[in-house]
Each structure stands twice: as structure tokens, then as C-alpha cells.
Steps between C-alpha positions, in 0.01 A plus 500: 500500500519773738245691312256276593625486851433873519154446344408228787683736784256771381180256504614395894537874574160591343269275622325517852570110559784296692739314318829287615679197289696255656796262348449129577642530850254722592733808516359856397628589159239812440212628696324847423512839695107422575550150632853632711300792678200254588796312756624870595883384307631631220587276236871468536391363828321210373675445154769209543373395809225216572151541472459331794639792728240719375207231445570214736189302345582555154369282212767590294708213528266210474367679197839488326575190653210302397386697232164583525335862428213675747289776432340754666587288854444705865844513702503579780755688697660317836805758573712821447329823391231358298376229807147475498399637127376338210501497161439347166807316294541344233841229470684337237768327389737603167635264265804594261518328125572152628237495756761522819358701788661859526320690748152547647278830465257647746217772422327634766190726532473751815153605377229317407227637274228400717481459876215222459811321317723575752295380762382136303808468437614548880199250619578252268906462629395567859256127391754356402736552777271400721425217305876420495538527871161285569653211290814602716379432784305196434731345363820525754621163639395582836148553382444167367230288731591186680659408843613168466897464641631300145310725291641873697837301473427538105405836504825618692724343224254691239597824650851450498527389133266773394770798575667326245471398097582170537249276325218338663303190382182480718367112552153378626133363435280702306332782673832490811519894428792502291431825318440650836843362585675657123322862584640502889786416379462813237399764757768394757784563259705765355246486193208555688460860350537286146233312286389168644426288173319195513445218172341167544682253332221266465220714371645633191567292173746376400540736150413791698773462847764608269331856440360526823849477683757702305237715285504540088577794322218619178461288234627179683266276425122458344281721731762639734367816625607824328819683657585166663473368855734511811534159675493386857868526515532857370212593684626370826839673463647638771264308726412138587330273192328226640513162288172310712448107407860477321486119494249572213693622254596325174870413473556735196414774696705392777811492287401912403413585870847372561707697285251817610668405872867473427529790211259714704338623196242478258391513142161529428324323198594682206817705659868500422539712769556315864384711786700462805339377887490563829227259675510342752305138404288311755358160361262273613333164471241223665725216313783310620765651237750230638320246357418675195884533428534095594265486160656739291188739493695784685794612473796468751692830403196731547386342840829606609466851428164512618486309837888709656196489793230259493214562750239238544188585670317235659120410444249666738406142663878516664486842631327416831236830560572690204212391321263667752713776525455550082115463587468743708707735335290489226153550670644812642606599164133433411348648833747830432323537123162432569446655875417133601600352898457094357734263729580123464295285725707288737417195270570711235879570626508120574430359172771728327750355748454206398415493147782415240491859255603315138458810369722656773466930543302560181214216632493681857487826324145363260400304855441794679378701204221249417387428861533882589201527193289244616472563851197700642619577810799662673670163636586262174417137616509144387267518185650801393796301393464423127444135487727350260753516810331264682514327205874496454547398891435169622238574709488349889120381426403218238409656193410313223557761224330314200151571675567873679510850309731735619243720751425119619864496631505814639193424733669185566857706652284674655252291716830314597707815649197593694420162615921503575424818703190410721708175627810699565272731751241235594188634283536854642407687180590798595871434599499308134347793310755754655793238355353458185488936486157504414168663683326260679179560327683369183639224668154410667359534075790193393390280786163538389611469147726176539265358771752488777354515842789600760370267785561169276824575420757300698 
């Protein structure tokens, strides 16, 4: 035995790379001459102690934790002698004969071969930090649009659960925003520098959910893909999985989901092997899952694990403003990407006051996104508004909808708000144009168009 200790001694004094293996605690059991001198110690310095002291954002114990392997990664350096370099490693885990984790092993290259390497490799994690600080910041609590009292109410109890891994179950119409809500809730906790795992209950089959959430190992099953597949779970680990329309899911599944919560581990298709968790689960659902346990279709024990916090976010229609607030958040989304100025006309900002929003943020969002298209011109007015809207509303004029297309209706809304306008200021066009938002040479065109003439209006 210690002859081939001696042999692998040699290798680590020979070659020109770093090396250092950990035990499962993440303590230093060997690290190389070459890898000691690059943090300015010498190795009795670091053996026995923590990796941490020496590499405060360390991989190393994840990898052993959670066993998973990465190669030729970019680290880094945030402290200590080697602050501010980078280099090229390569992590793994070690397994003895009965598969138990033993320790975790770290190669790492001071040179690379070619400095057009170095340098892709440089751009592409300087992307994706950026890109993990962009989804960061957009999606913190704070950041998330809408001024209504009840609803800021909501998003002050968000923050406070988020800083911890209680469970969340997330309630509310379709399109409310709830995976908004699950990824705030992400990026304001202690995970936030974790994966953020999402899985739509509802969209995947039935004979497929089972794979898709705790993964299946080679051979598993006709047509599983060679080498095997992680799931959502293992994927997510460490971090936050999000379980979106939950209420959806067949009861067999709920009955595995459930033991995957209290064991906190799980066994992928084909696997004898469970593989331990740390996730923190956020759930959520446009049903009433109340009801659904009243009929037996969900089950009791695994609401109660997954609503320890329930937030319910309301509908759009009873968050006063908000809706216009969404609008125009969007348009200057759109403005920002396409070097546009396009406003909302006052009748515009009207109508989305007082129009319902069924489809809640995700209808505002395709609103303004359809209208913005349409619209020649740098104020978006009246007939800019797709018309299966005025459709949905009851409109204030009468409308007899078997004998009217759609751009019928529109010119109908239309001729009314102006006609509502010239009485409000006497038939002074002007003063109506500059409430409507529009030029008055294009308010002048729709009187012409609709046949209004100011003076006969009462």
C-alpha cells in the first residue's frame, strides 16, 4: 500500500498542476507543493485545516456533498494570496467499494495551453455572472411592479419568509405572476447564489413526471437516454425547485413527492442508491386545493408540507392601479429595446383602469405588446387596442354583436369617447384632442371619419 502512495506522492511532485483532496467535511487531507506555493503556505499550513480558510468560495463541499463531478470549470479567486487570479479546475467526488462518499478531489491548471482559451473561457463566466446578477436583480422582492396597499402588504410577508426554507405554496388565477413570486422568493434568500429549478406540473405526462422530477439512471426504461438523466430535484439541489400548477398532479405521484419531502431524498428510476437533499420547495397552483382534498383528489398530508406558508395573490382587477402600472412598465421595456418614445393616450390609460384583466399580468404583458405593433404613431390610442377586449367588456354603447366585426366595435368605442370628450369641454376640439393625447390633426381626421361635427354635440 505505501508503495503506491509513494508512486502517487511522486506524480503530485512531478507535475506542473495544483492538486488538494478533501474528506467529506471539507477538511484538507493532501494538497501538492505546486498548489501550497500558489496561496504563498506551505502545506502543513493547509493540511488538517478547512478549505475554506484558504478558498472561502470553494466548491469542494457541495461537490462531495451532492455528488456531482465538474470539469475544466473557471474559479475564481475572492481572498488571501491568490485574490483576484484564475484558473482552470477540474472537481470530483470519490466513492469507496460500497459507494459511500470518502473525500472529494480537486485538479487545477495554472497554465492554459492557449490564451484564446483562457480568454473564452474568462468571457464566457464573466456572461454568466452577469447573467446571474441580471436575474438577481430582477427578480428581488422589492423589484416586483405594483403599488396597490393589500398587494405591498403581500410582498412584505414574501420577504420575510424568503430568508428562510420554510415551504411556500403560491395561490392565484392564471397569469397572477406566481413564478415571478417563486423566483423573488429564490433571489431574496440564502439560496440565491443556488439553482432556481422550475417543473410544470401540468404540462408533462403523466408516464414521463416520474423521470422528469427525480431523474433515471441508464438503462431504466425503453429509450431513456444513454448515461441517464438528472431530475428537477437533483438538479435543483442546493437551491430552490419550483413545483408550478401542483393541483395538477396525479395522486400517485403525490404519494412519491411526499415521501421525496419527509426522507429528503431521492432515487432515481433504475437506482438502488438514494441521493440525499437539500431544497428548499416552493409550490404553486390556480386551484382551490381545499376543495380538492374535500373530494379526495389531493392529498391532506402533502398540502401540509407544502403550504407551512400559503401566499395568495389576488387577480389584477382587485389591485386598484396596478394594471396601468404593468402597462406601462412594459412599453418602456419595449421603448428601451427598440429606441421607440410611444405613450398611452389618456383614453388609453382610462380604459385599462377600468377593464377587468381575466388574463391578469400575462394579458397586460400581450396588451401592450400587440398594440405597441400596431400603432403608427408615437401616442398608442383607442384603435390600437386589439379588439377582442372590447369584446370581453360590456361596452357603455348598444352593440349588437351578431351583426358587428371586431374593427366595427372598435370604431364604435371610439366615436363614443370622443363624442364623451367634446361634451365634457363644450365642442372645443382642441381641449378634447389634448385629453384624448392625440395631435389635433388626427383628432380633426376621426371627426371627419365618424361624421361628428363639434357644434351639434350637446
Amino acid at each position: 500500500m505505501n508503495y503506491y502512495k509513494n508512486i502517487v506522492s511522486q506524480i503530485l511532485k512531478m507535475t506542473s498542476d495544483g492538486f488538494i483532496i478533501t474528506d467529506t467535511e471539507g477538511n484538507v487531507r493532501e494538497i501538492n507543493k505546486q498548489y501550497a506555493d500558489f496561496f504563498g503556505k506551505s502545506r502543513s499550513e493547509i493540511i488538517g485545516k478547512s478549505i475554506l480558510n484558504i478558498i472561502p468560495n470553494s466548491k469542494m463541499i457541495d461537490i462531495v456533498k451532492h455528488k456531482f463531478s465538474e470539469e475544466d470549470a473557471v474559479h475564481k479567486y475572492i481572498d488571501g494570496e491568490a485574490k483576484g487570479n484564475s484558473v482552470i479546475v477540474s472537481r470530483s467526488y470519490v466513492e469507496d467499494e460500497d459507494g459511500n462518499v470518502v473525500a472529494g478531489v480537486a485538479q487545477v491548471k495554472f497554465k492554459v495551453q492557449t490564451l484564446a482559451v483562457a480568454k473564452k473561457l474568462m468571457n464566457e463566466y464573466e456572461e454568466l455572472e452577469y447573467y446571474r446578477e441580471e436575474f438577481q436583480n430582477q427578480n428581488r422582492v422589492d423589484n416586483i411592479i405594483g403599488s396597490d396597499p393589500k398587494f405591498r402588504e403581500i410582498i412584505k410577508e414574501c420577504l420575510k419568509v424568503a430568508k428562510t426554507d420554510i415551504p411556500v405554496l403560491l395561490t392565484g388565477e392564471t397569469g397572477t405572476g406566481k413564478e415571478v413570486m417563486a423566483k423573488a422568493l429564490h433571489t431574496n434568500s440564502l439560496r440565491c447564489d443556488k439553482p432556481f429549478v422550475s417543473i410544470n406540473c401540468a404540462a408533462i405526462p403523466f408516464e414521463l413526471l416520474e423521470s422528469e422530477l427525480f431523474g433515471y439512471m441508464d438503462g431504466a426504461f425503453t429509450g431513456a437516454k444513454r448515461g441517464g438523466k438528472k431530475g428537477k430535484f437533483q438538479l435543483a439541489n442546493g437551491g430552490t425547485i419550483f413545483l408550478d400548477e401542483i393541483g395538477d398532479m396525479p395522486s400517485s405521484m403525490q404519494a412519491k413527492l411526499l415521501r421525496v419531502l419527509q426522507e429528503k431524498e431521492i432515487e432515481p428510476l433504475g437506482s438502488e442508491k438514494s441521493i440525499p437533499l437539500d431544497v428548499r420547495v416552493v409550490a404553486a397552483t390556480r386551484q382551490d386545493l381545499e376543495a380538492k382534498m374535500k373530494d379526495g383528489s389531493f392529498r391532506e398530508d402533502l398540502y401540509y408540507r407544502l403550504s407551512v406558508f400559503n401566499i395568495h395573490i389576488p387577480p389584477l382587477r382587485e389591485r386598484g392601479g396596478d394594471s396601468l402600472e404593468l402597462a406601462e412598465f412594459f412599453l418602456d421595456e419595449l421603448n428601451h429595446k427598440y429606441k421607440t418614445y410611444k405613450t398611452f393616450s389618456k383614453a388609453v390609460k382610462a380604459y385599462f383602469l377600468k377593464y377587468q384583466w381575466p388574463g391578469n399580468v400575462r394579458e397586460v404583458n400581450n396588451v401592450v405588446q400587440s398594440a405597441y405593433a400596431i400603432s403608427t404613431e408615437n401616442i398608442i390610442d383607442i384603435n390600437d387596442i386589439p379588439a377582442r377586449m372590447l369584446q370581453q367588456e360590456k361596452p357603455a354603447i348598444n352593440l349588437d354583436k351578431n351583426k358587428k366585426s371586431l374593427g366595427q366595435m372598435v370604431d364604435d368605442y371610439e366615436k363614443e369617447v370622443i363624442l364623451e370628450l367634446l361634451k365634457k369641454h363644450k365642442g372645443n376640439c382642441l381641449e378634447a384632442a389634448k385629453e384624448a393625447g392625440i395631435h389635433k390633426s388626427n383628432f380633426y381626421r376621426k371627426l371627419q371619419k365618424y361624421g361628428i361635427k363639434p357644434a351639434e354635440v350637446e
